[in-house]
C-alpha positions in Angstrom: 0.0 0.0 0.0 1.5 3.2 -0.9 1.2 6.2 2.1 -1.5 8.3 1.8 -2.9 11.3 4.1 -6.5 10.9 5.5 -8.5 12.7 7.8 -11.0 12.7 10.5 -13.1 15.0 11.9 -14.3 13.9 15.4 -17.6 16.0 16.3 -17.6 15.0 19.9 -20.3 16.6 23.0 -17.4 18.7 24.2 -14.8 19.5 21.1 -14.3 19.1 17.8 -11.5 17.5 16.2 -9.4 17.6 13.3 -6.6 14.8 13.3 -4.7 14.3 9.9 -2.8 11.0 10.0 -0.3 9.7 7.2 0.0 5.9 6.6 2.4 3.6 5.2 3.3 -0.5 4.9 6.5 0.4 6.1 6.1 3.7 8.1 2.7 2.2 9.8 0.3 5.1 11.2 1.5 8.5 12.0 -0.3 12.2 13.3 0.7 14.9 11.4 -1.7 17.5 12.0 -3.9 17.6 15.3 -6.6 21.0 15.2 -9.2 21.2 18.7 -11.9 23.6 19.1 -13.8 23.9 22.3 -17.6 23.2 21.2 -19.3 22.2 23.9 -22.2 21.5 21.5 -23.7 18.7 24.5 -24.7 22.3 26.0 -26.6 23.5 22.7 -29.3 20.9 23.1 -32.4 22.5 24.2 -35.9 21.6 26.9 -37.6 20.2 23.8 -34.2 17.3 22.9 -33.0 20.2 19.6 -30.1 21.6 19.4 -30.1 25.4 19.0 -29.7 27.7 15.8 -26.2 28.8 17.7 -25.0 25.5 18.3 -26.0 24.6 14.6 -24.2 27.9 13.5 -21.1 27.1 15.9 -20.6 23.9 14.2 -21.2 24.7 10.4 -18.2 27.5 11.2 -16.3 25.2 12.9 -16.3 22.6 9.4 -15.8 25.5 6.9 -12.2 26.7 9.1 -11.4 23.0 9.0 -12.0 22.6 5.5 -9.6 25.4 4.6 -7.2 24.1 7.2 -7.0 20.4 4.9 -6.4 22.7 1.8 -2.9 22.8 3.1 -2.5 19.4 3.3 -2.5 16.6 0.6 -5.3 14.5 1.9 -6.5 11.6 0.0 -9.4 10.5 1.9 -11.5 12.5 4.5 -14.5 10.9 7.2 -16.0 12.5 9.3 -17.8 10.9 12.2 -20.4 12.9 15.0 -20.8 11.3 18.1 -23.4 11.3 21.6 -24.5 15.2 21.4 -25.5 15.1 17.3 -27.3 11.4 18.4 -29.2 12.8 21.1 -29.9 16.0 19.0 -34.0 15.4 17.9 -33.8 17.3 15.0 -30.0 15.3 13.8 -31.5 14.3 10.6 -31.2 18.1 10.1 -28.0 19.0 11.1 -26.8 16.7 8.8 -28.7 17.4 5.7 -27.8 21.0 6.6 -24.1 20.3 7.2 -24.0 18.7 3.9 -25.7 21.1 1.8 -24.1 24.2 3.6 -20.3 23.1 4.2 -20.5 20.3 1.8 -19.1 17.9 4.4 -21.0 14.8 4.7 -21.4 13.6 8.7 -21.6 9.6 9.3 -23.5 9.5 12.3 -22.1 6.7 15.1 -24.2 4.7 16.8 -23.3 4.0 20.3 -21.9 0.6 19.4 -20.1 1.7 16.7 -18.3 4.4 19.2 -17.6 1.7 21.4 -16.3 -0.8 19.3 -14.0 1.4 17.5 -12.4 2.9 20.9 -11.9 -0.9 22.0 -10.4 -1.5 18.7 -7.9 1.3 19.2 -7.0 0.0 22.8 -6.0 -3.7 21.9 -4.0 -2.5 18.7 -1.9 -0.6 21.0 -1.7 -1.8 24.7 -0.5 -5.0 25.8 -3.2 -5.4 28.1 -4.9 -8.8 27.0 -8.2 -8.4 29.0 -9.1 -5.3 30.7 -12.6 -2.7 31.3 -12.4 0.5 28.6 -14.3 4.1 29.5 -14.3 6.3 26.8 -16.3 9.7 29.0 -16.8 12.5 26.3 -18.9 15.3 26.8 -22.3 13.7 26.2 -21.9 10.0 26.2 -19.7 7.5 28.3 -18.7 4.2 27.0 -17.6 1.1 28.9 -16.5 -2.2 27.0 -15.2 -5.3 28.7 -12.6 -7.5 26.5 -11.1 -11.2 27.0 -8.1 -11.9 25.5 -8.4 -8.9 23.3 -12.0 -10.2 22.1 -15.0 -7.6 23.0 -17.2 -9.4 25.0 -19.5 -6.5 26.5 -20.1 -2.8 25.6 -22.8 -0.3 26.9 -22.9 3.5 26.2 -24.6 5.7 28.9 -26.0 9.2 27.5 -23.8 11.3 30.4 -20.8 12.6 30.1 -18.6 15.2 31.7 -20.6 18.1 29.9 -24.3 16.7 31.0 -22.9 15.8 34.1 -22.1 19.4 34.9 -25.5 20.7 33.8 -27.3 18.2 36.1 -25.0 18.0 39.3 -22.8 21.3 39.2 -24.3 24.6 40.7 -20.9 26.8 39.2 -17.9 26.9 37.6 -16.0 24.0 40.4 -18.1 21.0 41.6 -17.8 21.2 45.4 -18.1 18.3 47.8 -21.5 17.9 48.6 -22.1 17.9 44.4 -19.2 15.1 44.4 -21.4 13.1 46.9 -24.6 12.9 44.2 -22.8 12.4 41.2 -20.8 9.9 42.6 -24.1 8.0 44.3 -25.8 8.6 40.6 -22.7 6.9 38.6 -22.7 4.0 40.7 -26.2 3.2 40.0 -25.7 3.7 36.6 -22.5 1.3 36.9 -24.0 -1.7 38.9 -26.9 -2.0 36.3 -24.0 -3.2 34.2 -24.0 -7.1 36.2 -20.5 -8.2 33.5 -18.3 -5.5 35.1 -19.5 -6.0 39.0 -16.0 -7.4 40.4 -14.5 -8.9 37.5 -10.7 -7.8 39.0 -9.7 -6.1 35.3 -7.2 -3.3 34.7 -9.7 -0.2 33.4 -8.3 1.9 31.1 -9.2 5.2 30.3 -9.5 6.6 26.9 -9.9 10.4 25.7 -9.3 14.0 26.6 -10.1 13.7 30.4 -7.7 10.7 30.7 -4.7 12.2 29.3 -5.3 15.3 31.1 -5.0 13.5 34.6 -2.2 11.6 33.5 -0.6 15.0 32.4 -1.1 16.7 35.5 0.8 13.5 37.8 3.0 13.7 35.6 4.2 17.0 36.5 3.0 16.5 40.2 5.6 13.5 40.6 8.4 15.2 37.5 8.0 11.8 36.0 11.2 11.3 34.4 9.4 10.7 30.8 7.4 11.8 28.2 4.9 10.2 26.5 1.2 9.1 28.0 0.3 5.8 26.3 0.0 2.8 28.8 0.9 4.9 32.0 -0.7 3.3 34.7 -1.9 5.0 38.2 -3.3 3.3 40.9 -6.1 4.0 43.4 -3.8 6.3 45.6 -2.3 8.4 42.8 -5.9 8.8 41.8 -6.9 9.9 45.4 -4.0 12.4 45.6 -5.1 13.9 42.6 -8.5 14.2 43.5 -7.2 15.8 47.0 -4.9 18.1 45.1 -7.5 19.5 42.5 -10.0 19.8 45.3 -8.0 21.8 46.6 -7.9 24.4 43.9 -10.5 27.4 43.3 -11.2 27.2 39.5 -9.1 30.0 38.5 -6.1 28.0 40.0 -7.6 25.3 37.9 -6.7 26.8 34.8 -3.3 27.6 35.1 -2.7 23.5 36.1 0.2 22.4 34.1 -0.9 19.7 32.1 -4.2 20.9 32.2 -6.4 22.1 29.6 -8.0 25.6 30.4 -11.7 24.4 28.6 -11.2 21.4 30.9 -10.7 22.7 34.4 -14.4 22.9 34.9 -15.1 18.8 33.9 -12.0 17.2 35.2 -12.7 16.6 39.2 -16.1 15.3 37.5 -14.1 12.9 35.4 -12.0 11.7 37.8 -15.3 11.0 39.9 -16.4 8.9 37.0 -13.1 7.0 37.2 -12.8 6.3 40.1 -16.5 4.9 41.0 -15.7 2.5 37.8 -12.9 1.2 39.4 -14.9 0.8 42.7 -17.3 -1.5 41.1 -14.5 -3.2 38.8 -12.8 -3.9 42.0 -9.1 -2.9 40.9 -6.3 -0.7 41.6 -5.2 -0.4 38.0 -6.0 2.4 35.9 -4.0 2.8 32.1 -4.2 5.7 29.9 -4.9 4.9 26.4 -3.4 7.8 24.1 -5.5 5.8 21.5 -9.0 5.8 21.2 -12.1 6.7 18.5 -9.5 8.3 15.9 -7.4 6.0 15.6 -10.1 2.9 15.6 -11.5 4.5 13.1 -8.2 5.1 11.0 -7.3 1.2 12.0 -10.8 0.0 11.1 -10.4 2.0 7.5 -6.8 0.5 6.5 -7.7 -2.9 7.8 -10.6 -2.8 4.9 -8.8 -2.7 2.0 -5.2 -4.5 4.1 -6.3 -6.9 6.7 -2.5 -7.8 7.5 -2.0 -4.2 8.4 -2.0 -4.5 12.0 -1.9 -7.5 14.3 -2.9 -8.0 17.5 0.0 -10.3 19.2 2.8 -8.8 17.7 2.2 -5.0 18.7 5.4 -3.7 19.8 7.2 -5.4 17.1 5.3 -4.6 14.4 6.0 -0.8 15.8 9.4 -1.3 16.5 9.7 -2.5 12.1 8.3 1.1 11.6 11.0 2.3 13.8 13.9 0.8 12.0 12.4 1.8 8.8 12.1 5.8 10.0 16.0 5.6 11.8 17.1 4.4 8.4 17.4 0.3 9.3 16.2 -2.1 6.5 14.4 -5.6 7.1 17.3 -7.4 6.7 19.6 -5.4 9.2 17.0 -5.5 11.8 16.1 -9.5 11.5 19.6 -10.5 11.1 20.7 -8.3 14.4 17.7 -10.0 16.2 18.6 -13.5 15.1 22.6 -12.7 16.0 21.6 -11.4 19.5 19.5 -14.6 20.2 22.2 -17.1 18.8 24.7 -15.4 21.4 22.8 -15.9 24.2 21.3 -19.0 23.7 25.0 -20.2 23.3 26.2 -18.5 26.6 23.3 -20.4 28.0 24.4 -23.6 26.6 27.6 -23.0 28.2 25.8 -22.2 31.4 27.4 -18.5 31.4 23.7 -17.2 32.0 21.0 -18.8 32.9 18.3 -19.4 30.8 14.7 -17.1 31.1 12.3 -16.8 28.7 11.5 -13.5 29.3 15.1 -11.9 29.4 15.2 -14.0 26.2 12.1 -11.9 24.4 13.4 -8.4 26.4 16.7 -9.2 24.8 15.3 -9.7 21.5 13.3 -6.7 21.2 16.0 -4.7 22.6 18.0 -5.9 19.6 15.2 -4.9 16.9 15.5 -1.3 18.2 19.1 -0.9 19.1 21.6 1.8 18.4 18.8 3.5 16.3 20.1 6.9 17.3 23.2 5.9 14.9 20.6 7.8 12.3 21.1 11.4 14.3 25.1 11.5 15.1 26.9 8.0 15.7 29.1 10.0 18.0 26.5 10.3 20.7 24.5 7.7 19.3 23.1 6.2 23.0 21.9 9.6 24.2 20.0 10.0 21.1 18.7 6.0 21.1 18.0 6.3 24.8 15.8 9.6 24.3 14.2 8.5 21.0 13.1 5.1 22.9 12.4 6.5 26.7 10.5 9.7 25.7 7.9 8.3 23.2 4.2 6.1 23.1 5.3 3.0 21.8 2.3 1.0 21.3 2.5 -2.7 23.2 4.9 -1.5 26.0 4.3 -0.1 28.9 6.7 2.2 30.8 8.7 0.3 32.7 9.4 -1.9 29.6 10.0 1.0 27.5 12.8 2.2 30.0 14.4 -1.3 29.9 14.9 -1.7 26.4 15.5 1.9 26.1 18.8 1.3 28.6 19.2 -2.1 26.8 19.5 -0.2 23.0 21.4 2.7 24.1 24.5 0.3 25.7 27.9 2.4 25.5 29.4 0.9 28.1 28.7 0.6 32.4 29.2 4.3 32.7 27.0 5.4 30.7 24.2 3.1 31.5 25.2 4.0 35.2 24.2 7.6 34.0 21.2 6.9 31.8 19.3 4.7 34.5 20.3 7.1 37.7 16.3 8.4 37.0 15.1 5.0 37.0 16.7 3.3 40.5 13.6 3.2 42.1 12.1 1.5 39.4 14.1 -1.2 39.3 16.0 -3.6 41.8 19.3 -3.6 41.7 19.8 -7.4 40.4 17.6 -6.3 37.6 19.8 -3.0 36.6 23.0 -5.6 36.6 20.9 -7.9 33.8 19.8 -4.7 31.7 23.6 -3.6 32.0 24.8 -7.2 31.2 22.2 -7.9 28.3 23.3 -4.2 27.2 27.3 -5.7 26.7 25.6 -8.9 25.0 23.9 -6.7 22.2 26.9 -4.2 22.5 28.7 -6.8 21.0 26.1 -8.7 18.6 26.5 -5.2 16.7 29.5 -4.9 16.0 29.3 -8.3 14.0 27.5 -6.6 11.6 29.0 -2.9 11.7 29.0 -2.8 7.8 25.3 -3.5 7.6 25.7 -6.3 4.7 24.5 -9.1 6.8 27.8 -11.5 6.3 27.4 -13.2 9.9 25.4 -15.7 9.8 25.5 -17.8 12.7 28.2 -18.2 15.9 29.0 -20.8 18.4 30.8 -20.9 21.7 33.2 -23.3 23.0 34.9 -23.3 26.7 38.4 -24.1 26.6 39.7 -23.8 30.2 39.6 -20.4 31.4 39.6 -18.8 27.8 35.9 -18.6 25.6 36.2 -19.3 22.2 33.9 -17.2 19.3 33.2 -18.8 16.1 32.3 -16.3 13.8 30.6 -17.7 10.5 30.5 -15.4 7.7 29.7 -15.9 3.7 31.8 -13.1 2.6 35.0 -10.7 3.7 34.4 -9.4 6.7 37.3 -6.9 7.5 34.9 -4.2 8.9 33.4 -7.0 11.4 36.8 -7.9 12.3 37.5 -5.3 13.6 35.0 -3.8 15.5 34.6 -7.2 17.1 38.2 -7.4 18.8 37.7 -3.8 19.9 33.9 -4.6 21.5 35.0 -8.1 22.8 36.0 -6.3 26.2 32.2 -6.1 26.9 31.8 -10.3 26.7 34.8 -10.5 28.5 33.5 -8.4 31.9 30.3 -10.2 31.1 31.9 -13.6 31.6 35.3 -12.8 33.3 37.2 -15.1 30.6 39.3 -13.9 28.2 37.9 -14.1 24.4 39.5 -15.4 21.7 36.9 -14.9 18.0 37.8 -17.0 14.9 36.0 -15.8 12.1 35.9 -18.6 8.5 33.4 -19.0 5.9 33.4 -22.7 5.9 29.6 -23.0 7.1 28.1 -24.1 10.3 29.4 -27.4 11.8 27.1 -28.8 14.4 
């Protein structure tokens, strides 16, 4: 499939969004362009179940400045979707003739399990969470789904969200603690009609604005010591502190939050609520952030029509980490064959009984190698710091954040002092037997790269042999390998630490011998 631009315009309760997305075999999915503006259309809907002549005129303008804004961008394919406040709009069979005739935009009109589906479809494509509860809380609707080993067993959408919630429970600008009280007695009705999510003990992960917003303020409550939201997790207490430090605030301090939106500082203590009574009745301590959610289902959904092998569902972070390679300049070939050296060396230390064997150091090892040293593209010189930062500080989909640390330490490997230096952040993350593996696994794939330092693929295989107190390398090749000589006797150091033995490496082209 050749990459293409396409759009989607998200007409939510509470904003409206244009998100421009490139896509590509090779490069995968991509944002390019992300545009907000604060609707709040949920509050347009009138006594009689119409929305207004203003909230009609506020989103015909809103399309039309959209429009103009995708004249500056080569977009092949445009959809554009309208979610709880158009459905619970009476007269919607209106708004959309009118959009269409007036902006010449044509509105596909979700149903409720359409906007479900397609926010659990965004969260299994992208988490490596194999069963958990979704919440998807716009400003009009809120939808829960329950998956099973990334099936979708149950959804339901409730017509409240954060926007109706206000107009029914909030007196002013800041809920207040007696308003906290109701809503939270309300929601927990509303919750414990649903009998499949009553105690079923699964992570809930939150999808949307108000998700990523909490996430964003602990983040610069705790100084986390990365970027990036996707798949960062807070339990019960986090959630509790946050609720006690926003309660805290008058609603002007609200909006100068860090990590805050301003058009959200009226709706976020009301979200939280909503979370947190979810998790009550789920009966868990777990609660992920999903950067993911209707967009990108939709955008996932759309590709998988015409390419069904697009995406996959078991191999998430590898598939990601292919698209990574093929951005930092790596081909197929390079990657696969640096994946395939790093596992032949340690399987062979393990036969040797150098490390002990452990299925998954084996698969942290091997993922590490798809991704390593990819900050060679920037400046080779200080090619860790870049591959560190590149790895550390971004959503990669199927890892969460403690795994994204480790193989960022594991694919930036200089040497001890520098991983020393990189994981200082990070020593209350990690034990300090687990920082040794990560810096020991580091040397391993250290050394795996440097067998194939002129990226034409001529190692093929290697096998170990004890003899005494001095390791033997055999080094299989199927063509001159000068550059791989070389780097190889000046990186053998690291195996030799590893293993305390010194390291002799033979290099022929005479095949494997079993």
């Amino acid at each position: 499939m050749e990459t293409f631009n396409t759009a989607i315009i998200d007409i939510g309760s509470n904003t409206i969004r244009l998100v421009i997305y490139s896509y590509s075999k090779k490069a995968g999915l991509h944002e390019i362009s992300n545009v907000k503006k604060v609707a709040r259309l949920r509050k347009y809907i009138q006594r009689d179940g119409n929305m207004s002549e203003e909230g009609i005129e506020k989103l015909k303008n809103t399309l039309i400045s959209f429009k103009h804004i995708l004249e500056d961008f080569d977009v092949a394919k445009m959809k554009v979707v309208a979610t709880a406040a158009i459905r619970q709009a009476k007269n919607n069979e209106e708004i959309l003739l009118r959009m269409e005739q007036e902006t010449g935009i044509k509105i596909e009109l979700l149903s409720e399990e359409e906007e479900a589906y397609f926010g659990y479809l965004a969260v299994v494509y992208s988490m490596d969470l194999p069963s958990a509860v979704t919440i998807d809380i716009g400003g009009g609707s809120t939808e829960i789904t329950l998956y099973d080993n990334k099936k979708l067993q149950h959804f339901f959408s409730f017509p409240f969200g954060t926007v109706s919630l206000k107009q029914s429970f909030v007196s002013g600008d800041k809920i207040n603690e007696k308003e906290k009280t109701r809503l939270y007695q309300y929601v927990k009705k509303q919750f414990e009609s649903l009998g499949w999510i009553g105690q079923v003990g699964l992570p809930v992960v939150g999808i949307g604005g108000s998700a990523r917003n909490l996430a964003q303020i602990h983040h610069h409550l705790i100084d986390y010591p990365i970027s990036g939201l996707h798949h960062y997790e807070m339990d019960g207490e986090a959630l509790r502190n946050l609720g006690d430090y926003l309660g805290r605030r008058t609603y002007e301090q609200l909006i100068q939050i860090e990590g805050l939106s301003s058009d959200r500082a009226d709706i976020i203590e009301i979200a939280l609520v909503v979370f947190q009574t979810l998790m009550e009745i789920v009966n868990t301590d777990s609660f992920y952030i999903s950067k993911s959610g209707l967009r990108e289902g939709l955008i996932i959904h759309n590709v998988m029509q015409s390419n069904p092998e697009a995406f996959h569902l078991d191999n998430i972070f590898e598939e990601y980490a292919n698209h990574l390679a093929f951005k930092y300049g790596r081909t197929e070939e390079e990657v696969a064959n640096l994946v395939n050296l790093a596992e032949n060396l340690y399987l062979e230390s393990c036969k040797l009984n150098l490390l002990p064997y452990n299925e998954e150091h084996f698969q942290l090892l091997k993922k590490a190698a798809s991704v390593f040293s990819i900050g060679d593209y920037i400046e080779i010189d200080s090619s860790n710091q870049h591959t560190f930062y590149l790895l550390a500080n971004q959503s990669i989909p199927g890892l969460n954040h403690k795994d994204r640390v480790r193989i960022a330490l594991l694919a930036s490997y200089k040497n001890r002092d520098y991983f020393r230096r990189l994981s200082r952040p990070f020593r209350t993350w990690f034990t300090r037997e687990e920082l040794k593996m990560l810096s020991q696994f580091g040397a391993l794939l250290k050394f795996a790269y440097s067998l194939n330092v002129s990226k034409r693929n001529v190692v093929k295989s290697i096998k170990m042999e004890l003899e005494g107190d001095k390791l033997i390398l055999y080094v299989y090749v199927t063509n001159r390998a000068m550059a791989e000589i070389y780097r190889a006797e000046n990186q053998k150091k690291h195996i030799e630490r590893l293993f305390k033995k010194k390291l002799k490496i033979e290099f022929n082209n005479e095949g494997w011998n079993e």
